[in-house]
N, C-alpha and C positions, 0 to 999 in steps of 0.2 A: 146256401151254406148250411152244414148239416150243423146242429150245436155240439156246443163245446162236451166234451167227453167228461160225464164224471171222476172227479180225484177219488183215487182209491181210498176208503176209510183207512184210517191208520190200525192197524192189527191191535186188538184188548191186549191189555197188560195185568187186569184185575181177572181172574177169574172163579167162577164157582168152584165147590170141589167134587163136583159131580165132573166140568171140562177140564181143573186139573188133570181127574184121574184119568179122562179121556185122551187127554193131551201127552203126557206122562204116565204113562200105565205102568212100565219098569225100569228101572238104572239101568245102565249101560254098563255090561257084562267087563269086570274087570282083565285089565293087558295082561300083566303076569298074575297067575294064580300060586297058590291060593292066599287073593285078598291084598299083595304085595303093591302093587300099583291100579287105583281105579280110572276108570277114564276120565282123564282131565284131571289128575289127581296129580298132587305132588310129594314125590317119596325123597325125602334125605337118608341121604347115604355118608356115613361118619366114620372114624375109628381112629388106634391108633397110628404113627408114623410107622409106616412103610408097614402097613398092614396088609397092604392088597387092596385100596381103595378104589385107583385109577383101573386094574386086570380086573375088578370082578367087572364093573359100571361097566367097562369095555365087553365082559362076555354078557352081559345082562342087555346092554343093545346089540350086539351082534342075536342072541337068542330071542330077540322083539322080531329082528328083521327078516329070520329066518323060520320060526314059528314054533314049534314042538314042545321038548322038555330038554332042561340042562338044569345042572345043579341042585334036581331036585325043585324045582318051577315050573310050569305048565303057561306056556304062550298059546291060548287058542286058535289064533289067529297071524301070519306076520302084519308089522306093521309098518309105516313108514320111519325112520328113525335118523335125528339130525343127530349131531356131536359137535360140538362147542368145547374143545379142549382148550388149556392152557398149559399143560405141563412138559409136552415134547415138543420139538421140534416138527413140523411136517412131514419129513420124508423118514424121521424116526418112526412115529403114529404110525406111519403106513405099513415099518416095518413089521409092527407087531404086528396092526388086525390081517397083516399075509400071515404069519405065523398062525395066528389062532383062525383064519379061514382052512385052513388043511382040516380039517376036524369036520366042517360041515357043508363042504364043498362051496357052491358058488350062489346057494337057497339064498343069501342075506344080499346078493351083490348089487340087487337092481331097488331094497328097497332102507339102506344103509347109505346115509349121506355124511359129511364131513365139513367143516365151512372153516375155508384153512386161510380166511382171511381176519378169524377176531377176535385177534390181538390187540387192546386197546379201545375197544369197546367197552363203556360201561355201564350195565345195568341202570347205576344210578343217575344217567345222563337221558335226556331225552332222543338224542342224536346216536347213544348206545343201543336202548332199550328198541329204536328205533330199527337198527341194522339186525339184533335178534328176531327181532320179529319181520322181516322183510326174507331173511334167510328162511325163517322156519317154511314162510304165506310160499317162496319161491318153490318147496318142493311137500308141499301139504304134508308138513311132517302130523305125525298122529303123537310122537314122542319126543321133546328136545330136552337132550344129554350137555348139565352145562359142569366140568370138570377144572378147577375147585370154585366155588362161588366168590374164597376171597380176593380172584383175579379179575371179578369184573366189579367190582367197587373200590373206593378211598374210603368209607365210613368207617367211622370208630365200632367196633366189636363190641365194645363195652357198655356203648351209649345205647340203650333202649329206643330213645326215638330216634335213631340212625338206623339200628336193623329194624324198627318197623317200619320206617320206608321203604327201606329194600325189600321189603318181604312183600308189599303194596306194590311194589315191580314187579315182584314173581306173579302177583296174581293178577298184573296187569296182562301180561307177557302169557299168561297162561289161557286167559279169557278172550283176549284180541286172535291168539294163534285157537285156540280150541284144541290145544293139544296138551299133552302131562308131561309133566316135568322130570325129571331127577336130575338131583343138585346132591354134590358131592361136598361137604364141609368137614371141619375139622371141629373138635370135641376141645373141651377144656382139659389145662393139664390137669385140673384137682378132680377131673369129672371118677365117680365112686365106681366099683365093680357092679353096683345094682341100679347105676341111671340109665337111660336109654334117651327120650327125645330130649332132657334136661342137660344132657350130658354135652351139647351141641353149643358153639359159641352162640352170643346172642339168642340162647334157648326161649327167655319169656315171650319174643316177637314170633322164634320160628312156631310155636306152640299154636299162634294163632293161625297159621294158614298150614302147616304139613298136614296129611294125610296118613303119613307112613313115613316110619325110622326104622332104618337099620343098619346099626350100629359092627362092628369088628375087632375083634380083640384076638391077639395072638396069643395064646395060653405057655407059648415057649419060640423063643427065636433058632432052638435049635432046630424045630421040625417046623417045615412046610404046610402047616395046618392054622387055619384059622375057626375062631367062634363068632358065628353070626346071633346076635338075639333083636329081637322084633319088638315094634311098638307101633298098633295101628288106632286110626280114632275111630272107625266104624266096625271094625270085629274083632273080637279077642285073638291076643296075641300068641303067634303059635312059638311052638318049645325052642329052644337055641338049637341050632343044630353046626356040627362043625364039615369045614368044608377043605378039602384037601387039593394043593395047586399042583401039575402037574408041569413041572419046570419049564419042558420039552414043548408042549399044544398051549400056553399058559393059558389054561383054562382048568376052571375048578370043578373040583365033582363033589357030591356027595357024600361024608363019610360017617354018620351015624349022627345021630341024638345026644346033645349034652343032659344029663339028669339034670332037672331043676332043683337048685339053689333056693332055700329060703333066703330072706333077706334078715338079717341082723336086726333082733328087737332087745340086744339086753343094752341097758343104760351103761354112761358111762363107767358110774359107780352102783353098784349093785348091797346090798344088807351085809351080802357075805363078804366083801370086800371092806365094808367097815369093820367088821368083825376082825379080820386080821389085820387092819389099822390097828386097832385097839389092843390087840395080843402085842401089836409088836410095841404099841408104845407103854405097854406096860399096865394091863386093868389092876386096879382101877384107873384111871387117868382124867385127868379136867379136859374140858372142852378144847381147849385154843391148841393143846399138844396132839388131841385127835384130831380136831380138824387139822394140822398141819403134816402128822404121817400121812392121811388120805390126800391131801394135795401132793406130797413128793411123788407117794405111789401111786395116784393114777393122775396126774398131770392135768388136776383140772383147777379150776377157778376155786376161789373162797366160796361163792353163791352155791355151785353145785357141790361142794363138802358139807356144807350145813343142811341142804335138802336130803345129803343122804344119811346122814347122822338123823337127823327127825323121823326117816321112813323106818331106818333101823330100829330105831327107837319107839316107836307106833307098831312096826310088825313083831314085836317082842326079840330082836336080834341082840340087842343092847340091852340094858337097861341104866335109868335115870337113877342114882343113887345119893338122894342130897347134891355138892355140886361137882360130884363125878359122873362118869359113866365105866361103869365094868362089864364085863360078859356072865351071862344068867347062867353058867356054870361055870365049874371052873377048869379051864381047857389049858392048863398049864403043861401038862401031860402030852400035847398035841405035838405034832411034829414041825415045824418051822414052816409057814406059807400054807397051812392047815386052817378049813372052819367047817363047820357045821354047814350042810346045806339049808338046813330047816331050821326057824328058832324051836328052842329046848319047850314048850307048852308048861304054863301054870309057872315059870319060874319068874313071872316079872312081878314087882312091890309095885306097890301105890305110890304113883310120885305124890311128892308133899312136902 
């Protein structure tokens, strides 16, 4: 009787960085370029209502499956691509991706799948997260498309350690399948014209495991155009560019560069806006009547009138006169909603 066969060493988990680099010499060349989705990556896709969320996600997996370039994206490769919708009906769904298959004939047909049973699946179930992942293993997806995310949970939005669980789903879901995500979420309504991954419900959890946001805003409901802008965590973020649907193929194209937007650095209240506090309430004027024209006119707090009455008053805008404060010329002459942009230089007294 021959002996017993040696048990296979269990495979190192520790290793040098000389067999890292050996092991792992380079990342795996991103799905969509440039930089939009990495392999294994997870991209949120956000925006306003009835921006285009569910038409673009739908030509963004149809151009995975298919391979090439559309909307100004470079798929080097096709890839396998499930869809996990919740917002149509089945034989609706179908209707569309016929429509938007006319465009690029039948490149996507064999490697674009649909899993038109999950409904009522939830993520945050284990019998959910379960059937996701037995769909994706069924057809080796390389991408699963899940449309909207708040259709496969009951957790509160609001609650921090609710979406960090779900978001420990996503990366369950992503590591078990080995394949990249996009999950399509909705934005807060107070979300600002300059947020992007913040902008996303549940934003402090999704922070921790997205790869890539991007976000959609429709700059006008009267035209067919939307503004795409970007927010990635390993390359900087490229310009907004806006993208035009063409009713008819609903498929979007390309349609130029938005200029970039600085972001808004002036304070609530500003020097010069005490200044015309002050005009209006009458220089000289005591404290309590200027702090109160700056609260009417810029609608802020008591704490933020008194901060900007000090800075005025420290940048020579104002000046401290005994227990008034008046303006360091005399701007009587000025036009109504008129100030100085600069203080007047050498006109301020010694307080004392």
């Amino acid at each position: 009787m021959s002996a017993p066969a040696k048990a296979k060493a269990p495979s190192r988990t520790v290793l040098s960085l000389a067999e890292l680099l050996t092991d792992h010499p380079q990342p795996e060349p991103c799905l969509i370029e440039p930089s939009l989705l990495p392999s294994q990556g997870i991209l949120f896709l956000g925006g306003e209502p009835k921006a285009g969320k569910s038409l673009l996600v739908s030509n963004l997996a149809l151009a995975l499956a298919a391979g090439g370039e559309h909307a100004g994206f470079k798929v080097p490769s096709p890839k396998r691509v499930l869809i996990c919708q919740f917002e149509l009906p089945t034989p609706q769904f179908a209707l569309r991706l016929a429509t938007m298959r006319k465009a690029i004939g039948d490149r996507a047909d064999a490697n674009l799948f649909v899993d038109t049973r999950v409904s009522g699946h939830m993520l945050s179930s284990t019998a959910g997260l379960n059937h996701f992942l037995t769909s994706a293993r069924s057809v080796q997806a390389d991408v699963l498309v899940i449309d909207p995310l708040y259709s496969t949970h009951d957790q509160d939005e609001n609650d921090t350690r609710a979406m960090a669980a779900l978001c420990q789903a996503l990366v369950r879901l992503r590591d078990a399948s080995k394949a990249a995500l996009i999950v399509v979420h909705h934005i807060k309504k107070s979300a600002g014209r300059h947020e992007l991954g913040s902008a996303f419900r549940g934003s402090s959890a999704l922070h921790a495991v997205g790869d890539s946001y991007l976000l959609l805003a429709r700059p006008s409901p009267q035209i067919p155009t939307v503004e795409l802008r970007f927010q990635f965590r390993y390359a900087a973020a490229l310009p907004s560019r806006l993208l035009s649907l063409d009713p008819d193929a609903l498929w979007f194209s390309a349609s130029g560069s938005t200029p970039p937007v600085a972001a808004p650095s002036r304070r609530k209240v500003e020097p010069a806006d005490v200044q015309l506090a002050l005009q209006a309430a009458g220089s000289p004027a005591a404290f309590n009547p200027l702090r109160q024209h700056i609260m009417q006119k810029s609608k802020c707090s008591k704490r933020t009138a008194d901060l900007a009455i000090q800075r005025a008053r420290d940048q020579g805008f104002i000046v401290h006169d005994g227990n008034q404060y008046r303006l360091p010329l005399d701007f009587s002459t000025l036009p109504a909603g008129r100030a100085p942009a600069i203080p007047a230089c050498g006109s301020r007294r010694p307080e004392g």
